[in-house]
C-alpha positions in Angstrom: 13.2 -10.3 0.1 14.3 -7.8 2.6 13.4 -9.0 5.8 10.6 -7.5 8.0 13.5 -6.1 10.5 14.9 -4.1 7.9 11.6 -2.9 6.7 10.7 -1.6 10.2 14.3 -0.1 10.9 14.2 2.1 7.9 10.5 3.1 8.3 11.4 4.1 12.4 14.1 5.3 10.9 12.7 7.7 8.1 9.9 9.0 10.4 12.5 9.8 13.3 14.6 12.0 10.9 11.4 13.6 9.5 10.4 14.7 12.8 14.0 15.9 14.1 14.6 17.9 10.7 10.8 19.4 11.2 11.7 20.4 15.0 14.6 21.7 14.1 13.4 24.0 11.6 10.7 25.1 13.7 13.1 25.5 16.5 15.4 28.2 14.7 12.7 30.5 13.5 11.3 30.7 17.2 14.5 31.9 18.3 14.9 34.6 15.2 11.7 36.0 13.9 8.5 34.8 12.1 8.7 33.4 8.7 7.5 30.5 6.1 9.3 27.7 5.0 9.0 25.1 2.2 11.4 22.4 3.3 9.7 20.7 6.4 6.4 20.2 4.1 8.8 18.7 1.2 10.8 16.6 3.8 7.8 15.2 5.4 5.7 14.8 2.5 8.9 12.6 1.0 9.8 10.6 4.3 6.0 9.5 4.8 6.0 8.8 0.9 8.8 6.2 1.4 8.0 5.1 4.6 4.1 4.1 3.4 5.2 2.4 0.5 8.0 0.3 1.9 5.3 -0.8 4.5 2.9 -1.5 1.8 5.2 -3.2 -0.7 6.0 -5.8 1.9 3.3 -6.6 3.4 -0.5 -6.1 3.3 -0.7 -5.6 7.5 2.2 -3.2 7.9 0.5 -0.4 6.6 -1.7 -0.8 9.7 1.6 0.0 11.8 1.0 3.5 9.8 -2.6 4.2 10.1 -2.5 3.5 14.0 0.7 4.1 15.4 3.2 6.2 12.9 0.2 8.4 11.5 -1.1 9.4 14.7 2.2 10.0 16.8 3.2 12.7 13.8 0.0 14.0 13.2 -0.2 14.9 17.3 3.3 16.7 17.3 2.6 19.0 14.4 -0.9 19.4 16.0 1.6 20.3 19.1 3.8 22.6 17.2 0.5 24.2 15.7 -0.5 25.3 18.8 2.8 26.6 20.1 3.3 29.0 17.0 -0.3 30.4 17.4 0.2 31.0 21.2 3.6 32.8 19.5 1.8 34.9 17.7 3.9 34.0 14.8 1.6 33.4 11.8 4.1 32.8 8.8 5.1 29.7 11.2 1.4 28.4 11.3 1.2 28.3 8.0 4.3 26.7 7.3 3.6 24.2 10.1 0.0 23.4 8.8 1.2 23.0 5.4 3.6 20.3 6.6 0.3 18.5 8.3 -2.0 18.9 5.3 0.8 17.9 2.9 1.7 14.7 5.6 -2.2 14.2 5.3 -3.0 14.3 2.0 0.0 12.3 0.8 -0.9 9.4 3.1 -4.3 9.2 2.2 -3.8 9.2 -1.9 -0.8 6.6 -1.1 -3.4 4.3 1.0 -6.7 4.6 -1.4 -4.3 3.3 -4.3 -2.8 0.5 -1.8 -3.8 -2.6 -3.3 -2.3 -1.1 -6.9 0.6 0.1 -5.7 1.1 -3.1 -4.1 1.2 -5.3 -6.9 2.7 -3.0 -9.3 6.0 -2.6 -7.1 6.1 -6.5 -6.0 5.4 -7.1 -9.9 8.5 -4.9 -10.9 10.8 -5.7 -7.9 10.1 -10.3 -8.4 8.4 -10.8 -11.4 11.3 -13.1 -12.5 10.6 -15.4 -9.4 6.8 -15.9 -9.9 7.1 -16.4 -13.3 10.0 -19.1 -12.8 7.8 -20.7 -9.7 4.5 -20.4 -11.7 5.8 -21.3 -15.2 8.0 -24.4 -13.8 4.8 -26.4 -11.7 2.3 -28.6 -13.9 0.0 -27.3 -16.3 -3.4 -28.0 -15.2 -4.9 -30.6 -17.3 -8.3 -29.7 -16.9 -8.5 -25.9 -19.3 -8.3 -23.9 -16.2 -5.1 -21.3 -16.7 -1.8 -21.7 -15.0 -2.0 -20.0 -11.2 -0.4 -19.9 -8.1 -1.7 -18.3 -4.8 0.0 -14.8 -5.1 -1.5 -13.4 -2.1 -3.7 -13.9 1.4 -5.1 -11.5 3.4 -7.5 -12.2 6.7 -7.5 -12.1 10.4 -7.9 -15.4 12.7 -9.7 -17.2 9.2 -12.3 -14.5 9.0 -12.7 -12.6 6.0 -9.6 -14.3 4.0 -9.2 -12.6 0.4 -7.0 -14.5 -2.1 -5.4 -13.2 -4.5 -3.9 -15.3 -7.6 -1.2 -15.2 -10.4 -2.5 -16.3 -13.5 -0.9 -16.7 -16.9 -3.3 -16.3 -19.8 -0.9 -16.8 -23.1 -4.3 -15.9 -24.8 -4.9 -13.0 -23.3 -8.3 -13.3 -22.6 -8.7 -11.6 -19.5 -7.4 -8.1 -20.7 -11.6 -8.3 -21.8 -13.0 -10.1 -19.1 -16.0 -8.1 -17.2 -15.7 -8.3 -14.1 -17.0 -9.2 -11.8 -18.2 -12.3 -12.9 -17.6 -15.3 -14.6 -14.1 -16.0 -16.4 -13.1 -18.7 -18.8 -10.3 -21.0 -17.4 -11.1 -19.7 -13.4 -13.7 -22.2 -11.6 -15.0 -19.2 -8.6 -16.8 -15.9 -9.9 -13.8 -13.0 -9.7 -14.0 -9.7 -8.2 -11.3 -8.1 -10.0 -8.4 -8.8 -12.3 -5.6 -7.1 -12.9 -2.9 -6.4 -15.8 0.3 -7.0 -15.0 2.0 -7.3 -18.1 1.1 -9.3 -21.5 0.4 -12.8 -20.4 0.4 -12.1 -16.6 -2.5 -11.2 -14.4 -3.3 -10.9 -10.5 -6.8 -12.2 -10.0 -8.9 -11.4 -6.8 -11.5 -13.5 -5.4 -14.3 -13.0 -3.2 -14.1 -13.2 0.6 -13.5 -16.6 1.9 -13.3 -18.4 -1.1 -10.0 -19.9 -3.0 -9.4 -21.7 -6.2 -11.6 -24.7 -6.6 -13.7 -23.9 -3.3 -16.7 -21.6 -4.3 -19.4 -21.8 -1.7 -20.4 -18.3 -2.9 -20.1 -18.1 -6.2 -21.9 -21.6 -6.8 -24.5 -20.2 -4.7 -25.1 -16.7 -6.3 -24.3 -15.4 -3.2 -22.2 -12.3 -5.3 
């Protein structure tokens, strides 16, 4: 897998060039006369695009770098540039220069309230082949539960720690399980399952508890 260095290099990297190619096409109109443009909007709305999902796609934290330090930082200079047009007087440039904000906006927010899908889908189409091999080549559990592996872990400093499994099902059985609830072959109540492809599911647990270890659900705590 690409390495986190990488990840953050062409993320700084993306939003640097979104910002320069922005300012520059604010910059020329300033120095010529008032008008609209399309390209800063489509630029911006593409670089955050790519830079939120390579965040996301490789780890569940890095999209905090965006929320609180990549969102805000380009949010403030077309805030900036906002302002400077206005005190211009040079409305086509307002708009154009809002649009680029609603369009950096809206394209960040309907990227992040899909996160968790978007997450497994891409890790599911870039890997599948490795945790299938790793899943598919460990002992079959003798006991009727269905193969899994740990697929993912979230948390902070062991408080609220979400786990995440791999499960194969060659029955298929959980394309109908209601959840959540109660699944054959999965000893903790689930929270939600997800399709994958035939055979292949990502299962989500509640808070805190992991395969085999269900204070909560024994408890009816859910």
């Amino acid at each position: 897998m690409i390495t986190a260095e990488i990840i953050l290099v062409v993320v700084i990297g993306l939003i640097v060039v979104s910002v320069l190619v922005a300012l520059r096409a604010r910059r020329q109109p300033l120095i010529s006369k008032d008008q609209f443009t399309y390209g800063p909007p489509l630029f911006v709305g593409v670089g955050a695009s790519v830079a939120l999902l390579s965040l996301i796609v490789y780890s569940p934290y890095l999209d905090l770098l965006f929320i609180f330090l990549i969102a805000p930082i380009i949010s403030l200079i077309y805030l900036v540039l906002l302002v400077v047009t206005a005190v211009r007087k040079r409305p086509r440039q307002c708009l154009s220069t809002l649009l680029t904000l609603i369009v950096f906006l809206a394209v960040s927010a309907a990227i992040l309230k899909n996160e968790d899908t978007i997450r497994a889908s891409f890790r599911w189409l870039a890997w599948s082949h490795q945790f299938k091999a790793k899943l598919l080549g460990e002992p079959a559990p003798g006991n009727g539960e269905l193969r899994h592996m740990e697929w993912e872990a979230t948390g902070f400093a062991g408080v609220a720690n979400i786990t995440v499994y791999l499960v194969f099902d060659p029955t298929d059985t959980l394309s109908a399980a209601h959840t959540p609830g109660k699944v054959a072959g999965i000893p903790c109540e689930v929270r939600l399952v997800r399709r994958l492809e035939s055979h292949w599911y990502s299962v989500w647990f509640y808070a805190d508890e992991d395969w085999g270890y269900c204070p909560w659900s024994s408890a009816g705590g859910h």
